[in-house]
PDB file of N, CA, C and O in Angstrom:
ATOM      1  N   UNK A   1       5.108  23.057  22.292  1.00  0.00           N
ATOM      2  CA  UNK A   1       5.304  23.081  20.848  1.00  0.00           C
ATOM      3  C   UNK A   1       5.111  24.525  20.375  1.00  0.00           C
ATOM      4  O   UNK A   1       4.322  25.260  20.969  1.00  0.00           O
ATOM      5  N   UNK A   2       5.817  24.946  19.318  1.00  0.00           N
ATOM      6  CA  UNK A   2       5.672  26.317  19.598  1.00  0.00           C
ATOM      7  C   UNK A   2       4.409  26.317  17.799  1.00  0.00           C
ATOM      8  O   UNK A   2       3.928  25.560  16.957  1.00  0.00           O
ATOM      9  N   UNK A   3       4.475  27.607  18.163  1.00  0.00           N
ATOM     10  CA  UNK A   3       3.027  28.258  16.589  1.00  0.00           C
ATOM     11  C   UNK A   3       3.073  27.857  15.831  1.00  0.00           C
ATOM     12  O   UNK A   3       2.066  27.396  15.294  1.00  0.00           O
ATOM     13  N   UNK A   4       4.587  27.758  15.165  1.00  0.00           N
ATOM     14  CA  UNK A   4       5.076  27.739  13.926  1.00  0.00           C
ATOM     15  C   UNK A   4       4.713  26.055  13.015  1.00  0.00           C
ATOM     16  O   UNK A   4       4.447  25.717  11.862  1.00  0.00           O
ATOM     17  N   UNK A   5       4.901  25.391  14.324  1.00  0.00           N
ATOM     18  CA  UNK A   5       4.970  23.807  14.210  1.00  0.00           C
ATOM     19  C   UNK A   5       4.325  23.362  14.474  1.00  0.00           C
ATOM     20  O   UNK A   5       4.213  22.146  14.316  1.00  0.00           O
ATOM     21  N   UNK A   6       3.331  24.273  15.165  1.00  0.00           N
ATOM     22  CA  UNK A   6       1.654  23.412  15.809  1.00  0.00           C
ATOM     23  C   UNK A   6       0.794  23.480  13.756  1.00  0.00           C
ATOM     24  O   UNK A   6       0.425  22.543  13.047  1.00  0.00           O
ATOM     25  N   UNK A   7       0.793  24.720  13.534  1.00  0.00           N
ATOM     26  CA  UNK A   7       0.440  25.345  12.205  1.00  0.00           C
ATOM     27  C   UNK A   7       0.755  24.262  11.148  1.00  0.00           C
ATOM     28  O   UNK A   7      -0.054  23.686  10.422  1.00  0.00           O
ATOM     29  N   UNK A   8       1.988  24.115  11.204  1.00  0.00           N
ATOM     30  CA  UNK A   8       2.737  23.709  10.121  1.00  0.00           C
ATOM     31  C   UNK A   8       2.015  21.705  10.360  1.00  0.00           C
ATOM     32  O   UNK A   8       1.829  21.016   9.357  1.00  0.00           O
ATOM     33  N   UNK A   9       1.805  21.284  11.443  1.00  0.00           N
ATOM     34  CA  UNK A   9       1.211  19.885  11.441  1.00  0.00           C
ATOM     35  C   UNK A   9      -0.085  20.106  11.226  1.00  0.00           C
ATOM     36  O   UNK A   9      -0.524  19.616  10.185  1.00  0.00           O
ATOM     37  N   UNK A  10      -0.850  20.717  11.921  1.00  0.00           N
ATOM     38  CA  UNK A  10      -2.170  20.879  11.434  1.00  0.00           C
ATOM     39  C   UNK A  10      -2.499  21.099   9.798  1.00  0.00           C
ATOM     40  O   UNK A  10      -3.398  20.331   9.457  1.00  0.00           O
ATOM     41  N   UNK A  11      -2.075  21.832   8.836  1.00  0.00           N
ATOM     42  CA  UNK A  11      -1.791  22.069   7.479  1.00  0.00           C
ATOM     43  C   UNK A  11      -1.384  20.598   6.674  1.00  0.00           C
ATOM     44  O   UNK A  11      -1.915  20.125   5.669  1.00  0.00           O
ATOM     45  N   UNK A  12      -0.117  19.994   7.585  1.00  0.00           N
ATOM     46  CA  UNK A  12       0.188  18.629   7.098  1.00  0.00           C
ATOM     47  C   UNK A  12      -1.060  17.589   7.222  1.00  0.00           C
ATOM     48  O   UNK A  12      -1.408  16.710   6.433  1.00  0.00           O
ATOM     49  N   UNK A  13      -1.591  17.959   8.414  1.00  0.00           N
ATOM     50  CA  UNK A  13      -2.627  16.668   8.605  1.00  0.00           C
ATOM     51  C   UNK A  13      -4.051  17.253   7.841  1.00  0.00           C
ATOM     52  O   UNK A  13      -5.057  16.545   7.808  1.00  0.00           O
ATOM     53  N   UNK A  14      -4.026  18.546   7.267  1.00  0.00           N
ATOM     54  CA  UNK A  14      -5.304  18.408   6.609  1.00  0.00           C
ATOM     55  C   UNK A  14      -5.058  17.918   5.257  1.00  0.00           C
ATOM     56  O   UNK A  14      -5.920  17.222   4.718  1.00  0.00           O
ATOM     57  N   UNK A  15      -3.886  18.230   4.605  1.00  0.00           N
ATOM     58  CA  UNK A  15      -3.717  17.904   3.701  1.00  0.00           C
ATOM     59  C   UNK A  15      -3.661  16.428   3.311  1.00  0.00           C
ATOM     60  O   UNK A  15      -3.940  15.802   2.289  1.00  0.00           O
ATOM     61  N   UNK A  16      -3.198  16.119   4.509  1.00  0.00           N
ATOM     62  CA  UNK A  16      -3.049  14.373   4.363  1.00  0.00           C
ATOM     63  C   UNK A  16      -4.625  13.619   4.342  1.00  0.00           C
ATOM     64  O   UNK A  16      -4.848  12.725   3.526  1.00  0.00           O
ATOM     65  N   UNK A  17      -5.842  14.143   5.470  1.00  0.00           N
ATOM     66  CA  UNK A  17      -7.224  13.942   5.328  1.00  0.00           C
ATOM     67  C   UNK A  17      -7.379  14.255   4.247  1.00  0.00           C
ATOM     68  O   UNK A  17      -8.083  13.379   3.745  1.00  0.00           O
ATOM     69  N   UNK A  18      -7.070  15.272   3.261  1.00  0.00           N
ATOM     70  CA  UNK A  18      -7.971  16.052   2.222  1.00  0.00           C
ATOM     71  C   UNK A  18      -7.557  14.790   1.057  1.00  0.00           C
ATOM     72  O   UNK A  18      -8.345  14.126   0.384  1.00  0.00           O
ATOM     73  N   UNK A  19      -6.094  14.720   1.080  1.00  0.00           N
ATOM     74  CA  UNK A  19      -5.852  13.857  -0.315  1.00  0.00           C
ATOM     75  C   UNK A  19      -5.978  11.902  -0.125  1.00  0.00           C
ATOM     76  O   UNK A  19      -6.322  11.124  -1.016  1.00  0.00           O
ATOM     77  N   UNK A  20      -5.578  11.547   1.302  1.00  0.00           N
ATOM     78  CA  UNK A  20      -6.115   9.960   0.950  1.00  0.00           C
ATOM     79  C   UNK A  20      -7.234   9.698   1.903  1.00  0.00           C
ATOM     80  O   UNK A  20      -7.875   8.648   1.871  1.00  0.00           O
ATOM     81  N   UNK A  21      -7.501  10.823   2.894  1.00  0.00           N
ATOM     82  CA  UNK A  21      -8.948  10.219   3.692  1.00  0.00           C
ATOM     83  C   UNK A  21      -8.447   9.116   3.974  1.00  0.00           C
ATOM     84  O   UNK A  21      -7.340   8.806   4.416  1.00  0.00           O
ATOM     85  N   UNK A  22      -9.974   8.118   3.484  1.00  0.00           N
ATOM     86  CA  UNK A  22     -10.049   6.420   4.134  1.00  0.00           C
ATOM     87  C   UNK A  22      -9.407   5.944   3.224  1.00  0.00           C
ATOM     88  O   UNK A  22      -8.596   5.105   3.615  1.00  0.00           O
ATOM     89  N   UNK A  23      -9.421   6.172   1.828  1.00  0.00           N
ATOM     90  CA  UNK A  23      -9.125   5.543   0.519  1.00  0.00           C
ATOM     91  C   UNK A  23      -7.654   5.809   0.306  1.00  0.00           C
ATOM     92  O   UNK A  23      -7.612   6.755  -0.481  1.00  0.00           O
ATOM     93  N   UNK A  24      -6.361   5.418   0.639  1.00  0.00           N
ATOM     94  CA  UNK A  24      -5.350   5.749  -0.087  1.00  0.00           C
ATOM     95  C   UNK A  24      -4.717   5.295  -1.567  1.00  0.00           C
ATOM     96  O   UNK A  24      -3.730   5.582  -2.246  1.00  0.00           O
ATOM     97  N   UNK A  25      -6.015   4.310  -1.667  1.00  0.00           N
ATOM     98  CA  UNK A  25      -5.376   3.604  -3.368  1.00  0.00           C
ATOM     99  C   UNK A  25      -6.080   4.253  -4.359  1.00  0.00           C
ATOM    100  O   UNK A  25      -5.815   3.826  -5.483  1.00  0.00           O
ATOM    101  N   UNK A  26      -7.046   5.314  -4.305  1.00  0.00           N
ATOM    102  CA  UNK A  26      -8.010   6.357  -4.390  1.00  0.00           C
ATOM    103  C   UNK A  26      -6.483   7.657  -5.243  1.00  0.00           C
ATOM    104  O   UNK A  26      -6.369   7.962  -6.430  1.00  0.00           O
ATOM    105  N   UNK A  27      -5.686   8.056  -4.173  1.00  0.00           N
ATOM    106  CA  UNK A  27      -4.827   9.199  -4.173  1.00  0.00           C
ATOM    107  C   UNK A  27      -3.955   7.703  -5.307  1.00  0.00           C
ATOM    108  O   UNK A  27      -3.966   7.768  -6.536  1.00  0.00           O
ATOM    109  N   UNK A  28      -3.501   6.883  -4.770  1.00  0.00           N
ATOM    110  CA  UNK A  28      -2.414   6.500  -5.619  1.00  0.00           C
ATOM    111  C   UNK A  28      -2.677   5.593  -6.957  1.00  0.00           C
ATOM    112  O   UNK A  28      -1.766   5.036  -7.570  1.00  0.00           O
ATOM    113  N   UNK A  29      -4.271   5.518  -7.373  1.00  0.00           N
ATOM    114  CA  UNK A  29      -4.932   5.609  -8.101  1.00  0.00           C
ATOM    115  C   UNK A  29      -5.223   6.336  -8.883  1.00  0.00           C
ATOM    116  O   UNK A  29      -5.718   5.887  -9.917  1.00  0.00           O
ATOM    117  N   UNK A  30      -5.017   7.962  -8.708  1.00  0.00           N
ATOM    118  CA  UNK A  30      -5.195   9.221  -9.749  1.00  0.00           C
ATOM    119  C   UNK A  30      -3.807   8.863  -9.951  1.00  0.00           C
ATOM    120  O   UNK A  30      -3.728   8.098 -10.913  1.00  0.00           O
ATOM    121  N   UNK A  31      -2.641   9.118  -9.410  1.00  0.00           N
ATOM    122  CA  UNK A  31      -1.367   9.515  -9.652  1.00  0.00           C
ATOM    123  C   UNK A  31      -0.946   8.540 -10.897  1.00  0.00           C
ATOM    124  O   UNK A  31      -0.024   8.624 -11.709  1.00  0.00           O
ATOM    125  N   UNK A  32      -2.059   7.523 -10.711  1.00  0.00           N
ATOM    126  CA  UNK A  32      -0.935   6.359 -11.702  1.00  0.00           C
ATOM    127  C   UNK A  32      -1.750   6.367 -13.099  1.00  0.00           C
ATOM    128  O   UNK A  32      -1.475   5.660 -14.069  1.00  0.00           O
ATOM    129  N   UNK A  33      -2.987   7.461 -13.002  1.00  0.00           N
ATOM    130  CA  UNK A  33      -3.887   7.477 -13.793  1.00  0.00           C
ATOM    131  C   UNK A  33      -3.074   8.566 -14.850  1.00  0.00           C
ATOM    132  O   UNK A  33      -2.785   8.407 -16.036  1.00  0.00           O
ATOM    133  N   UNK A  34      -2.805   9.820 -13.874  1.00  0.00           N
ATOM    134  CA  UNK A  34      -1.746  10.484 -14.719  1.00  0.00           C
ATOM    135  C   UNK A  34      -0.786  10.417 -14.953  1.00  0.00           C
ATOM    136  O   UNK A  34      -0.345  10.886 -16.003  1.00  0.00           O
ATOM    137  N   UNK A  35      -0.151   9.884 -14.187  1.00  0.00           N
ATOM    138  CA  UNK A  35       1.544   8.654 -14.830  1.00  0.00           C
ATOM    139  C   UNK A  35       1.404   8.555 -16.428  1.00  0.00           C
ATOM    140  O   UNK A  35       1.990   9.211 -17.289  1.00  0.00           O
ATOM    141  N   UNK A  36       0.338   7.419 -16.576  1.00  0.00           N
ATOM    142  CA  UNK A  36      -0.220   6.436 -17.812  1.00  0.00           C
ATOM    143  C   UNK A  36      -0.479   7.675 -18.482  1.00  0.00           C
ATOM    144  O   UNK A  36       0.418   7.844 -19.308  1.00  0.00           O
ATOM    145  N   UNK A  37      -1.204   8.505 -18.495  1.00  0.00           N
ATOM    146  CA  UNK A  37      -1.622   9.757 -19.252  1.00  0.00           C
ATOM    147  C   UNK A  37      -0.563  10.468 -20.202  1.00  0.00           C
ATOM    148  O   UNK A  37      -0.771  10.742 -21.384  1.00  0.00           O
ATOM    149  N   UNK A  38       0.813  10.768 -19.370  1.00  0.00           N
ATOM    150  CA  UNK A  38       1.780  11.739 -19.406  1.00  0.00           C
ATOM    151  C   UNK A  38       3.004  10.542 -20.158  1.00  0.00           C
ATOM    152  O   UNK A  38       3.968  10.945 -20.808  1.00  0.00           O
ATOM    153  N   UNK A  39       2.797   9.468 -19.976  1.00  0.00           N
ATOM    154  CA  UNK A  39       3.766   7.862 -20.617  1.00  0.00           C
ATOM    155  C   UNK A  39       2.791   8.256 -21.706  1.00  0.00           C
ATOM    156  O   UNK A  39       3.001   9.354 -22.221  1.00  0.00           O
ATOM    157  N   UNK A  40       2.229   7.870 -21.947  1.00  0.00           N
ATOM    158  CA  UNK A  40       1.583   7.663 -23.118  1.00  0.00           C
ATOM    159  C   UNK A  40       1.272   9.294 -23.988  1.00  0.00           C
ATOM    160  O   UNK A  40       0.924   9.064 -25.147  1.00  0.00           O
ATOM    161  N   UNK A  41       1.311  10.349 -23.770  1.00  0.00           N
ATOM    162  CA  UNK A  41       1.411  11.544 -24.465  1.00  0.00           C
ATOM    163  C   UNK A  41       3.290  11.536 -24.621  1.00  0.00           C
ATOM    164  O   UNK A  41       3.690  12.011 -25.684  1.00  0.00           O
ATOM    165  N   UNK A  42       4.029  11.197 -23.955  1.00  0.00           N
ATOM    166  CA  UNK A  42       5.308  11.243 -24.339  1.00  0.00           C
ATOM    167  C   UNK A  42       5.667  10.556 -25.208  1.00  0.00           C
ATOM    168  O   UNK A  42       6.407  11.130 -26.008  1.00  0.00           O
ATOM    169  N   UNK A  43       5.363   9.074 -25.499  1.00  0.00           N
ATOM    170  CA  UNK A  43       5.610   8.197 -26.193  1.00  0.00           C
ATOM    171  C   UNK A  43       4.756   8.767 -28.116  1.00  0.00           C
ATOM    172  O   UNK A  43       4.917   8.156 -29.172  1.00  0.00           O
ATOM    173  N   UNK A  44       4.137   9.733 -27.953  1.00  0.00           N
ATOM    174  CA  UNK A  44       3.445  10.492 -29.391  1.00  0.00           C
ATOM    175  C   UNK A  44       2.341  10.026 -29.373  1.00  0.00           C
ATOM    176  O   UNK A  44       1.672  10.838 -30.012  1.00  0.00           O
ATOM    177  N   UNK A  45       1.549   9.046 -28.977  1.00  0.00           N
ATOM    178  CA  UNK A  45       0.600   8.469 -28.948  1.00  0.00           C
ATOM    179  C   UNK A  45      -0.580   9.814 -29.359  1.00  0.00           C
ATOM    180  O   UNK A  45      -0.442  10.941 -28.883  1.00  0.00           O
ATOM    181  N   UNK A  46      -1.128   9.635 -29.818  1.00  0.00           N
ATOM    182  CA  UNK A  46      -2.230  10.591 -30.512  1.00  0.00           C
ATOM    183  C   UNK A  46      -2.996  11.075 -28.917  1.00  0.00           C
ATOM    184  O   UNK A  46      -3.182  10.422 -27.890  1.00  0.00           O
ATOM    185  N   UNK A  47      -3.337  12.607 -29.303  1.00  0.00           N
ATOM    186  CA  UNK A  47      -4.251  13.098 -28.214  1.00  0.00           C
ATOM    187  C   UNK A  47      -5.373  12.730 -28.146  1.00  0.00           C
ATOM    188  O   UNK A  47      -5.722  12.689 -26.967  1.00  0.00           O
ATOM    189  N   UNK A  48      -6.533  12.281 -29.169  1.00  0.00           N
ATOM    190  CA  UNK A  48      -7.457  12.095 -28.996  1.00  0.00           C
ATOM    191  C   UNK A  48      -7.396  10.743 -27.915  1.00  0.00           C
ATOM    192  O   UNK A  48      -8.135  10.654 -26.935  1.00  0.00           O
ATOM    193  N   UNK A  49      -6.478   9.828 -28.255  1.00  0.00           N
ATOM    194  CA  UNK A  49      -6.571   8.390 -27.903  1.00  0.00           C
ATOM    195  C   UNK A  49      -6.200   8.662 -25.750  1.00  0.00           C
ATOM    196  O   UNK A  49      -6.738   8.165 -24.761  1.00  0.00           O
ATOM    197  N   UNK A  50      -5.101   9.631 -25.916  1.00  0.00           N
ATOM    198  CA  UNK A  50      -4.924   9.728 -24.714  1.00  0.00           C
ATOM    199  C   UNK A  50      -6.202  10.768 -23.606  1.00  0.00           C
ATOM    200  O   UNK A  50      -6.470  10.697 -22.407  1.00  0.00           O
ATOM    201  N   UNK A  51      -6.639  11.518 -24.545  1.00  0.00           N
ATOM    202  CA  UNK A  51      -7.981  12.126 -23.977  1.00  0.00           C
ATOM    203  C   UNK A  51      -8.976  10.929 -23.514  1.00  0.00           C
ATOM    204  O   UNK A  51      -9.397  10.776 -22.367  1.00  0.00           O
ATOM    205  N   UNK A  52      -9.237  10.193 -24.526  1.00  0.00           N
ATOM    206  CA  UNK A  52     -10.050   8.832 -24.174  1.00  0.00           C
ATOM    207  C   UNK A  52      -9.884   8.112 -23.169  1.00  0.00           C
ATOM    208  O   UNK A  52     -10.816   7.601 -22.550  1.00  0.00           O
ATOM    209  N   UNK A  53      -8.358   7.949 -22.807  1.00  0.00           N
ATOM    210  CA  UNK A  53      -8.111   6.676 -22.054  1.00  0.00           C
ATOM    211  C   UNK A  53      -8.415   7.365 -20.560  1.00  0.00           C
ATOM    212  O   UNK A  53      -8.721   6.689 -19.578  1.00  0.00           O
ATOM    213  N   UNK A  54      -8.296   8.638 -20.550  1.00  0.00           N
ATOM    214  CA  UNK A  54      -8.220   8.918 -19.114  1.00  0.00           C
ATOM    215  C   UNK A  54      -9.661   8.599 -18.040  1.00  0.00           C
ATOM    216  O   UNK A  54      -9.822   7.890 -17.047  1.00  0.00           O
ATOM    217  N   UNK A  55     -10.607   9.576 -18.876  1.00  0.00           N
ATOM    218  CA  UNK A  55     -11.574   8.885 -18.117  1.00  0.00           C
ATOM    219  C   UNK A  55     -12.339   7.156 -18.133  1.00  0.00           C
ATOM    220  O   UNK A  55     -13.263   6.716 -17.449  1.00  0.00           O
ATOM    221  N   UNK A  56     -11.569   6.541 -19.124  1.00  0.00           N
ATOM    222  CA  UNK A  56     -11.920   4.927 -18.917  1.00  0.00           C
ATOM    223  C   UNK A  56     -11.256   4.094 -17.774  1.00  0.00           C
ATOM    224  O   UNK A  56     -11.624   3.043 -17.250  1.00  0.00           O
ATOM    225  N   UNK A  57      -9.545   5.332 -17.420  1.00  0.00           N
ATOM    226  CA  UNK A  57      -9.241   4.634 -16.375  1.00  0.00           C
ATOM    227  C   UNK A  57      -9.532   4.875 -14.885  1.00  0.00           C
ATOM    228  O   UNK A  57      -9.451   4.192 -13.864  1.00  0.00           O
ATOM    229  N   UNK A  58      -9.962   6.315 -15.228  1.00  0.00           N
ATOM    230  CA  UNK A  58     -10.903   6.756 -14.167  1.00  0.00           C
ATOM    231  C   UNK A  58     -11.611   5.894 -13.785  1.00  0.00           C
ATOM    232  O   UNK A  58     -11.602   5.478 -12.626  1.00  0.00           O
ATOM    233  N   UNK A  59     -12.484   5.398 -14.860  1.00  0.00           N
ATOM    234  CA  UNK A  59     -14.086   5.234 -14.329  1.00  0.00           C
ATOM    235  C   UNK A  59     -13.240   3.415 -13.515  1.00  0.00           C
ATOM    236  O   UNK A  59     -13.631   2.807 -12.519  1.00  0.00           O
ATOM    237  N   UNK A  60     -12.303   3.139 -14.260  1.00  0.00           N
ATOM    238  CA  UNK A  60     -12.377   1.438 -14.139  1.00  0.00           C
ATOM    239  C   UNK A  60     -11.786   2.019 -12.080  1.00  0.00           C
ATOM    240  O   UNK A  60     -12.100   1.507 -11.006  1.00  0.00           O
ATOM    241  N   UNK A  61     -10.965   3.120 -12.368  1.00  0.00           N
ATOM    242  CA  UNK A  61     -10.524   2.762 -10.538  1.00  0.00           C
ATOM    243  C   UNK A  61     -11.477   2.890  -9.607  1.00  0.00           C
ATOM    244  O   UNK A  61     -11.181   2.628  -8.442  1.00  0.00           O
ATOM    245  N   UNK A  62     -12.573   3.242  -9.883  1.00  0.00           N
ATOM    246  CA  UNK A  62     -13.398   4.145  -8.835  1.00  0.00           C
ATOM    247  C   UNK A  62     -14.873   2.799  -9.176  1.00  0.00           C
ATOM    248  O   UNK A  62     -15.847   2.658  -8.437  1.00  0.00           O
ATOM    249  N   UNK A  63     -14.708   2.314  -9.958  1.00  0.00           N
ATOM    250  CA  UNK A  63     -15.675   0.782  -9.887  1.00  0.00           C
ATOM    251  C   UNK A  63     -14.974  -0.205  -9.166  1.00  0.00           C
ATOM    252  O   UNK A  63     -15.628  -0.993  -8.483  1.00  0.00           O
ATOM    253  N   UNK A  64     -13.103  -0.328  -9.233  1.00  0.00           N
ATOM    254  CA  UNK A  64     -12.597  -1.019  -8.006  1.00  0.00           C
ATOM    255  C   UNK A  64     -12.711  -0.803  -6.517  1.00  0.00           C
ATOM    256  O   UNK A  64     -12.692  -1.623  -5.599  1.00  0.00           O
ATOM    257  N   UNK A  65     -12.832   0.477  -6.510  1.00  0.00           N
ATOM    258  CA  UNK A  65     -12.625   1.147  -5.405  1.00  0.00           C
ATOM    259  C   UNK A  65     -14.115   0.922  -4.382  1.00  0.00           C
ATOM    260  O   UNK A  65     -14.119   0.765  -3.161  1.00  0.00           O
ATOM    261  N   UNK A  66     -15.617   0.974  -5.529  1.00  0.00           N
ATOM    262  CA  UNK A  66     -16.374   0.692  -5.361  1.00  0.00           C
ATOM    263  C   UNK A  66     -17.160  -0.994  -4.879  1.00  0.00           C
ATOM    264  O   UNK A  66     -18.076  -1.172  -4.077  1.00  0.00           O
ATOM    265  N   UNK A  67     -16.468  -1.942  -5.630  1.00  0.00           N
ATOM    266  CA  UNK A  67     -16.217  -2.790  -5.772  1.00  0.00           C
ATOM    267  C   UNK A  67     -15.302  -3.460  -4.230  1.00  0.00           C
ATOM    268  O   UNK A  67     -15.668  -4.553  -3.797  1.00  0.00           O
ATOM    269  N   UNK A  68     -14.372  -2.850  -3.658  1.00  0.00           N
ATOM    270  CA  UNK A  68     -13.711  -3.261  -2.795  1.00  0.00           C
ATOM    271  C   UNK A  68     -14.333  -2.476  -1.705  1.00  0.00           C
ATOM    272  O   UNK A  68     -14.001  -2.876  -0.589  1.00  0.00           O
ATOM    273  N   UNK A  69     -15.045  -1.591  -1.717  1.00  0.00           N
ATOM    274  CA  UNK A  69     -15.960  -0.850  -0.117  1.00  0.00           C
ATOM    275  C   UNK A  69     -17.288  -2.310  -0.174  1.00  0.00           C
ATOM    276  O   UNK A  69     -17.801  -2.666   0.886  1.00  0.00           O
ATOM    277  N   UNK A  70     -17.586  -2.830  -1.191  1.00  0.00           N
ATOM    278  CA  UNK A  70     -19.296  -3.409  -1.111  1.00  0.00           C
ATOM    279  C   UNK A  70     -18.564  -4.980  -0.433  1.00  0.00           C
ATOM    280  O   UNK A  70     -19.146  -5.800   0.276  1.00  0.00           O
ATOM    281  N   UNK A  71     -17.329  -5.023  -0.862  1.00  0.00           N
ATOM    282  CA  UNK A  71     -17.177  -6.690   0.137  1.00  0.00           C
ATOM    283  C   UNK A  71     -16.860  -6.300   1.156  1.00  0.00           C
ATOM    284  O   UNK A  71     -17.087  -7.128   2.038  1.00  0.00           O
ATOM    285  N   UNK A  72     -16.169  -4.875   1.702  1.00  0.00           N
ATOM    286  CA  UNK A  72     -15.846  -4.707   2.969  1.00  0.00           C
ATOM    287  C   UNK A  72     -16.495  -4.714   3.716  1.00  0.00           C
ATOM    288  O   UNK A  72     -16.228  -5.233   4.800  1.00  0.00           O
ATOM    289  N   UNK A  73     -17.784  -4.055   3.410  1.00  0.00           N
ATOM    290  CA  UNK A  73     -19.050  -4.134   3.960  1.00  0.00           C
ATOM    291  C   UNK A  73     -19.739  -5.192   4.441  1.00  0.00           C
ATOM    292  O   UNK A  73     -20.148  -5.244   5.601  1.00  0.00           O
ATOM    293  N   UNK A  74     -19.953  -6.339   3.346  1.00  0.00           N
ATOM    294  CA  UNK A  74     -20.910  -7.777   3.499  1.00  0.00           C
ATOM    295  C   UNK A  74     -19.780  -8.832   4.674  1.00  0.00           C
ATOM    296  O   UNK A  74     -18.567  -8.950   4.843  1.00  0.00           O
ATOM    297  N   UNK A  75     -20.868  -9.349   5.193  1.00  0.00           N
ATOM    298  CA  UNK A  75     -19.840 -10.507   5.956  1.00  0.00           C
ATOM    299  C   UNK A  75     -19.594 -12.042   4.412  1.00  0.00           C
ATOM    300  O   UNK A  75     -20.210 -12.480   3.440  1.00  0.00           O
ATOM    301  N   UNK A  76     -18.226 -12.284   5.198  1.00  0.00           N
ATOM    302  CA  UNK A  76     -18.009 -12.929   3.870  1.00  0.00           C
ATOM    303  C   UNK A  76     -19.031 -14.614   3.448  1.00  0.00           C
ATOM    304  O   UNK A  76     -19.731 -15.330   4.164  1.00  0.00           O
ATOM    305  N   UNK A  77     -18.701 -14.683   2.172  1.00  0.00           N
ATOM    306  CA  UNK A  77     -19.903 -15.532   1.964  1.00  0.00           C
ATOM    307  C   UNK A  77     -19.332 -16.821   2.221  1.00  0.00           C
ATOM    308  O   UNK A  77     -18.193 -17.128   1.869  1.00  0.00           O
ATOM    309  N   UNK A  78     -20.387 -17.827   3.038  1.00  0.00           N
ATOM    310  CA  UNK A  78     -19.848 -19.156   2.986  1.00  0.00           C
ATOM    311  C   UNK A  78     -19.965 -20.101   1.855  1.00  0.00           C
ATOM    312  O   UNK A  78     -20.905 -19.964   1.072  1.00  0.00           O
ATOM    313  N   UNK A  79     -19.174 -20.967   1.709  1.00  0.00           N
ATOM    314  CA  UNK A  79     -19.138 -22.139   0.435  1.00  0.00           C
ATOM    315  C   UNK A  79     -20.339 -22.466   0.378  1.00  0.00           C
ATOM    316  O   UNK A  79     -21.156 -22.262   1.275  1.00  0.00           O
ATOM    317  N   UNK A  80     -20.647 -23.223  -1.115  1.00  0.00           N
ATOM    318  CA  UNK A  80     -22.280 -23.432  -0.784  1.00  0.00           C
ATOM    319  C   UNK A  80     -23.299 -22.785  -0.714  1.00  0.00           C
ATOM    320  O   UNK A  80     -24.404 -23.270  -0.959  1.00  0.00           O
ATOM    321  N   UNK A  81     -23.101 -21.566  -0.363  1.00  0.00           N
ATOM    322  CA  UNK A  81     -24.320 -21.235   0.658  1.00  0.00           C
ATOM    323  C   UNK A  81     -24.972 -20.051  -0.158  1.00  0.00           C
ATOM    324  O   UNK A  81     -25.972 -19.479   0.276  1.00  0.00           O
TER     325      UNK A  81
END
């Protein structure tokens, strides 16, 4: 393999560790955070309101995100029990 392309994958694969790691709904979780951000500042929607919403949708992905590592973790619960 020659320099150019050894370089050029190594760069790809850090970048790929750096932005979804373990979490890829994490990366496609911001993106849709600023999607909604940039829809909703286009549509005129007032800045204050769109300043607001961002970190509420922040906080709600990263309590899913949180939320979906703590059952991954536990063995699952039986009926009843």
């Amino acid at each position: 393999m020659s320099l150019v392309r050894r370089y050029g994958s190594a760069f790809g694969r850090f970048w790929w560790e750096f932005l979804v790691g373990d979490t890829p709904e994490l990366l496609l979780g911001a993106a849709l955070v600023v999607v909604v951000g940039a829809v909703l500042a286009h549509q005129g929607v007032a800045r204050p309101v769109v300043v607001a919403a961002m970190p509420v949708l922040v906080i709600a992905l990263l309590g899913a995100s949180v939320r979906r590592a703590q059952r991954a973790g536990r063995p699952p619960r039986r009926p009843g029990g």
